[in-house]
N, C-alpha and C positions, 0 to 999 in steps of 0.2 A: 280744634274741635276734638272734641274728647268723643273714643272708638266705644264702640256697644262692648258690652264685657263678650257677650256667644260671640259676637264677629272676630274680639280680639283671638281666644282661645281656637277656634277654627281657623284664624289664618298661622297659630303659632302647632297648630295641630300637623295641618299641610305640610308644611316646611319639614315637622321632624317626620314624615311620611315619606315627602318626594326623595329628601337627601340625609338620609339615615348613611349613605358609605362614607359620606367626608367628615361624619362628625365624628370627634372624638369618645371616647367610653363614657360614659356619662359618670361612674365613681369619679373620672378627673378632674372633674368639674365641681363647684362650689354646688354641697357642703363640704363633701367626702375630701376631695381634692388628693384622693390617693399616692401619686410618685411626689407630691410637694410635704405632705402632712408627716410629721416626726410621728416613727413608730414608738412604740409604749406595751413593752412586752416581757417575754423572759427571755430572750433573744437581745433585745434591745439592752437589758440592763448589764445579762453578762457582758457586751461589747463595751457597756460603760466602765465594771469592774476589772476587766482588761487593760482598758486606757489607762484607768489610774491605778496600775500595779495593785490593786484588792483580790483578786485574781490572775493565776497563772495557767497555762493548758501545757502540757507535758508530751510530748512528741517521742513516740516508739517508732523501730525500724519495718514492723511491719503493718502496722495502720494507723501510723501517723497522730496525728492529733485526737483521734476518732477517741479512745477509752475515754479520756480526760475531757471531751466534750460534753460526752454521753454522762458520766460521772457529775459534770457541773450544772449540767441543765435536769438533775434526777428523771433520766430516760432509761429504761431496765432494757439489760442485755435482752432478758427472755422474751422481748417482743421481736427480737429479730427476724424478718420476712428475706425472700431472696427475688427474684427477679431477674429472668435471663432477655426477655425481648429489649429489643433497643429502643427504648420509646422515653428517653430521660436525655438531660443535657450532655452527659459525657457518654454519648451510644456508644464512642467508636471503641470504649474500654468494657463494654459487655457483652458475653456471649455464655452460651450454656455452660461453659467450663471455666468462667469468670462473672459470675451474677453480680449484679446491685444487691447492695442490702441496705434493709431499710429499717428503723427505729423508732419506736416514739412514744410519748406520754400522750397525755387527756390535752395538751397543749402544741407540743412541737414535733416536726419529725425531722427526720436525719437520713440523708442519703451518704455511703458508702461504696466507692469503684475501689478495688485493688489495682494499683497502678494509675489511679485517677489523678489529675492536678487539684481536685479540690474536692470538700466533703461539702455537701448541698443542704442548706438547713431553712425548711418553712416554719413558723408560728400562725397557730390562732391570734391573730391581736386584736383588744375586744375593741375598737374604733375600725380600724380599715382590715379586717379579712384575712387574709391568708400573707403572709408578709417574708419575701426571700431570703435570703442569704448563701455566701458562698466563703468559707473556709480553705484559706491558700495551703496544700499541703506538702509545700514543699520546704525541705531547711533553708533555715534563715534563719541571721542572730535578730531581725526585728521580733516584738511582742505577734504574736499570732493576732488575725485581724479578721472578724465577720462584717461583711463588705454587704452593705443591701443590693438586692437585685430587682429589675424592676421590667424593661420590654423584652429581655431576654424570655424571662420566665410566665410573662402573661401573654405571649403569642399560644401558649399550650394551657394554661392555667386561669384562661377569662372567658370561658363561653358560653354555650347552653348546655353542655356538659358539667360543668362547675355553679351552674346557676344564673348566667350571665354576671361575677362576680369574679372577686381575685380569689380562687380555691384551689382546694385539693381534688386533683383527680383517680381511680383505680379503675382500668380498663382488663378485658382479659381478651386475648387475640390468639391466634395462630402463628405459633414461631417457628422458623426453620431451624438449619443445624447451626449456624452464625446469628440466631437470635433477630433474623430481619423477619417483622412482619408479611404473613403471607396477605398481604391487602387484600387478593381477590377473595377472598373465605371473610371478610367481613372482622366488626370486630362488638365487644359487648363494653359497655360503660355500668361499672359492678357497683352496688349498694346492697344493702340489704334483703331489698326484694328479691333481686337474682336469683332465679332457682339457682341450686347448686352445679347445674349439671353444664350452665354457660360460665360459670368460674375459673379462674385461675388459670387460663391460659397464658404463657408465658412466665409462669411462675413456678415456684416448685414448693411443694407443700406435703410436712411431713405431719402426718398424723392420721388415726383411722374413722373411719366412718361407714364402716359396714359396708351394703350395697348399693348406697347413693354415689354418683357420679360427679366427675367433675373433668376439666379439661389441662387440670394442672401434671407436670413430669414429665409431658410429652414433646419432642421434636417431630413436628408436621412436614410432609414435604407435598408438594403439588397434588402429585396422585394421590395421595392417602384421600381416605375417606375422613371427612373434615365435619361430617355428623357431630353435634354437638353429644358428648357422654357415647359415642357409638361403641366403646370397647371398653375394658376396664383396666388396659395398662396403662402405668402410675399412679395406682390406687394403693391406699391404704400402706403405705414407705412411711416408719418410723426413721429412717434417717437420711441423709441427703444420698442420692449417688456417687460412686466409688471419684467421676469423672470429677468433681466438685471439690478441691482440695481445702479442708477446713482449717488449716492452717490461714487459710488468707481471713477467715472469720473469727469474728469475737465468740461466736456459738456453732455449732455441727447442728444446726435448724432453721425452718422455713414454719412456723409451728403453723397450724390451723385454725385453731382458736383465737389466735392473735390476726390471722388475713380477716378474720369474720368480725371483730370489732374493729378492726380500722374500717373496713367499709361502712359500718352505722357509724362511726365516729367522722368519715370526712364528708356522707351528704347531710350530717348535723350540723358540722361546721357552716357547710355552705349556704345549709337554710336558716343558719344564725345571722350570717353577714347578710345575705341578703331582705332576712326582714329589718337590721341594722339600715342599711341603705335607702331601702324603698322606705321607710318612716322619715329618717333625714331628708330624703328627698321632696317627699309627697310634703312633708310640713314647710320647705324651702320655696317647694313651687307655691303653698299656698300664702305665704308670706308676700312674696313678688306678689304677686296678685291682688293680694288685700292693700297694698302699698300704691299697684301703679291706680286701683280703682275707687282709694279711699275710701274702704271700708273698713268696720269696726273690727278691731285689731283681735277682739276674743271670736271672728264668724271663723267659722269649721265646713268646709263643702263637704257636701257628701262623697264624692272624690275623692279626698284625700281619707276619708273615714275608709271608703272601701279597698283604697292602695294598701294601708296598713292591715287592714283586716286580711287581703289576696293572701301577701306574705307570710303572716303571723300566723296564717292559719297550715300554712305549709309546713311550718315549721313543727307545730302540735302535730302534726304526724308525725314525722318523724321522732320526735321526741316519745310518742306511743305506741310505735313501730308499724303505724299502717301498712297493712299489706307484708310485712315481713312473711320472706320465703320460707313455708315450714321445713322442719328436719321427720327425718323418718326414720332417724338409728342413729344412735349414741355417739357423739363427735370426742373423739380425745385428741391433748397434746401430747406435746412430747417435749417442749422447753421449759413446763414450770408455767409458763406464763397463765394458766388458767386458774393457778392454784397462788400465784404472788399478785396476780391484779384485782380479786376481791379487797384484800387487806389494804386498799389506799384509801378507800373509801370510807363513810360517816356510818354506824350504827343506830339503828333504834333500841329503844329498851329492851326489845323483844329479839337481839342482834342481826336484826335481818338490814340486808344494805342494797341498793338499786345495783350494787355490781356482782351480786352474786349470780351465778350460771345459772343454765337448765339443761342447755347441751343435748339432750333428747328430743323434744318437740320445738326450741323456740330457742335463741339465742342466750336471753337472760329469764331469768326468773320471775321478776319485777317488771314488767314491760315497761319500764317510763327510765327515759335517759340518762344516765350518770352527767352527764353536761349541763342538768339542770344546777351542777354544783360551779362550773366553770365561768372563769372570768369572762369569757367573749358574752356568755350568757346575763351574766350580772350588768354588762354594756352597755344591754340593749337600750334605747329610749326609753322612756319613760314608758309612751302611748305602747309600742311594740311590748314590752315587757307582762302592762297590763294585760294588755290581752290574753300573751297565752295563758298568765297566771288564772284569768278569768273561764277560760276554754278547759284547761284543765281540770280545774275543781268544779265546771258543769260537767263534764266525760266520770270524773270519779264516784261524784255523786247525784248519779243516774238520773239527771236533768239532761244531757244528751244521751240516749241508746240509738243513735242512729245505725245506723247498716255499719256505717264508715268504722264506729269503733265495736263491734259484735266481737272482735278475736277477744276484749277483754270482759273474766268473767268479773260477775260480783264479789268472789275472794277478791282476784287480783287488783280492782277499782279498790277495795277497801284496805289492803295491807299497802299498795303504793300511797294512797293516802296519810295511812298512819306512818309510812314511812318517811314520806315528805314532811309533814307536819313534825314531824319530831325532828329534821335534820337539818333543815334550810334554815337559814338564818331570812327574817326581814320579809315574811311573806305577808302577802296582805292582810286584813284584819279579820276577812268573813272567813279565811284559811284556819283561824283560829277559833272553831266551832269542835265541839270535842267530837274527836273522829269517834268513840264510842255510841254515842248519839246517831249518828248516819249509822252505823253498824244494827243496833236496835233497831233502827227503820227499814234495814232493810229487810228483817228478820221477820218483819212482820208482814210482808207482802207476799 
């Protein structure tokens, strides 16, 4: 007897409702099939160049493999960040007078303990997510070996912190003098929105920013008042503390401008992978279904239209920076990194590039993602892709002014415009409408 299709779908409803604790992650599962699926990365390929002697990594006495890594995967010094709370796989090697540092491009980041056994390396990888690795660093005559890591690293890096997805996480807490979490004082999961003044707790962050606040420089203990910004000591420190020996670092910096694009950089990632997923997903589940009920192989539920659209649409904000937490006074580095992370970027004729700064009111200049350039990004599905391509060029050209995107004015919709349109390769065909035209139109309203 063949099942009602509602009955089928309700009784398969039930099930992932009652017993949602003993299922597995649903990425493990077919499509995704995440711990089984061969990564395909910049990560991946250096491990392949390793193998076969195309590359070598060079080992110093006092940070190991780390230059020549950083070096091979073009990762710049000057993004260097530091980090003293113990919320990383080798805690028991960090404390305020021994930080994590961390590194990274538009693609990969890099963990660094002094005295650590290993150097800890994630990827964007445009199929599956956020994708591990661990760098053994200790001497050995074998070739140096980046080793995927998989339950280790998604007990902290798979949740609704990360997106329910394999991601990147930046949290900011309350750390004592040993860098242990004061748990009872709470903690913050940091992106862009963050006002500044819940930031960078447990972190240490050199550069100035007038009379905005933030939680970074600080050793908390119990008593203290744990007010978030309540005081302004570890404010405005152009260099690390005396306590912080830069000898163990590749740079004497924590800069600022660099903790503030990694945070739009890793809830990007996350709502890249997961509109990635949920499209894989939503078109898998509607395949089984059109299969067990013999239906015509081109039907589309409106279900699955709206799974894709949830995502997709999640994603276009960040990519436009919904909600990002304004600034109130002038943000400077102090590693360079504000002044060398423009220049990786694509120009328009008019030299303007989505990574140029603002630094005063607003992160960047350009409100719309330098990630619109990035491989996870070019990954996405077909249907996911379409979309936001679709979403963004109604936001630009003022077919949506909803509330949601009011932070963008009509300059800014129009030079991201022409800025895209002159730099992206392969965008759709109604993209190819001379931005001059919308500019005229709008002049006339």
């Amino acid at each position: 007897m063949r099942l009602n299709p509602a009955i089928a779908c309700l009784v398969m409803l039930i099930a992932w409702t009652v017993f949602p604790a003993v299922a597995e992650d649903e990425f493990e599962k077919k499509p995704i099939e995440y711990s089984k699926s061969d990564p395909d990365n910049a990560v991946s390929k250096l491990q392949e160049q390793l193998k076969s002697g195309a590359t070598t990594l060079e080992r110093d006495n006092e940070q190991g493999f780390l230059h020549s890594l950083l070096a091979a995967l073009n990762v710049p010094i000057e993004s260097q960040m530091l980090v003293f709370s113990k919320t990383s796989l080798q805690r028991q090697c960090i404390e305020p007078d021994a930080p994590r540092a961390i590194y990274y491009n538009d693609d990969v980041y890099v963990g660094f303990c002094h005295n650590g056994s290993v150097i800890e390396v994630s990827v964007a990888d445009p199929k599956l997510g956020a994708v591990f690795y661990t760098l053994d660093q200790r001497p050995t005559k074998k070739e140096p070996n980046l080793i995927r890591q998989t339950e280790n690293c998604l007990t902290c890096h798979s949740s609704s912190r990360t997106e329910s997805v394999p991601g990147h996480l930046v949290r900011s807490l309350f750390a004592d003098a040993q860098g242990q979490p004061i748990l009872s004082a709470g903690s913050y999961t940091v992106d862009y929105t963050t006002p500044l003044e819940q930031r960078w707790g447990g972190w240490y962050v050199t550069g100035t920013h007038g009379k905005q606040k933030h939680l970074g420089n600080r050793i908390y203990r119990e008593q203290d008042n744990l007010r978030p910004g309540c005081d302004s000591d570890g404010h405005n420190l152009t260099h690390l503390p005396d306590r912080v020996p830069s000898e163990y670092y590749l740079a004497p910096h924590s800069d600022i401008v660099s903790l503030m694009v990694l945070e739009h950089q890793t809830l990007t990632h996350n709502r890249v992978t997961r509109a990635n997923f949920e499209t894989q997903q939503a078109l898998q589940y509607q395949d089984d279904m059109v299969r067990i009920f013999k239906e015509p192989p081109t039907t589309r539920y409106e279900s699955t239209t709206r799974r894709i659209a949830s995502a997709s649409e999640k994603l276009v904000e960040a990519l436009l920076f919904v909600d990002e937490a304004p600034l109130t006074e002038r943000i400077r580095g102090t590693s360079g990194f504000a002044e060398k992370f423009p220049l990786a970027g694509p120009r328009d004729s008019k030299g303007r590039s989505l990574r140029d700064f603002d630094l005063e009111h607003r992160l960047f200049k350009y409100p719309c993602s330098y990630l619109i350039y990035s491989k996870s990004f070019d990954g996405l599905p077909a249907e996911a892709r379409d979309y936001v391509w679709k979403r963004l060029w109604e936001v630009l050209t003022d077919k949506d002014e909803s509330k949601k995107f009011a932070h963008l004015s009509s300059d800014d919709r129009q030079a991201i415009l022409e800025i895209v349109s002159e730099t992206k390769p392969n965008l759709p065909e109604y993209w190819k409408v001379d931005a001059g035209k919308i500019a005229g139109s709008r002049a006339l309203k």
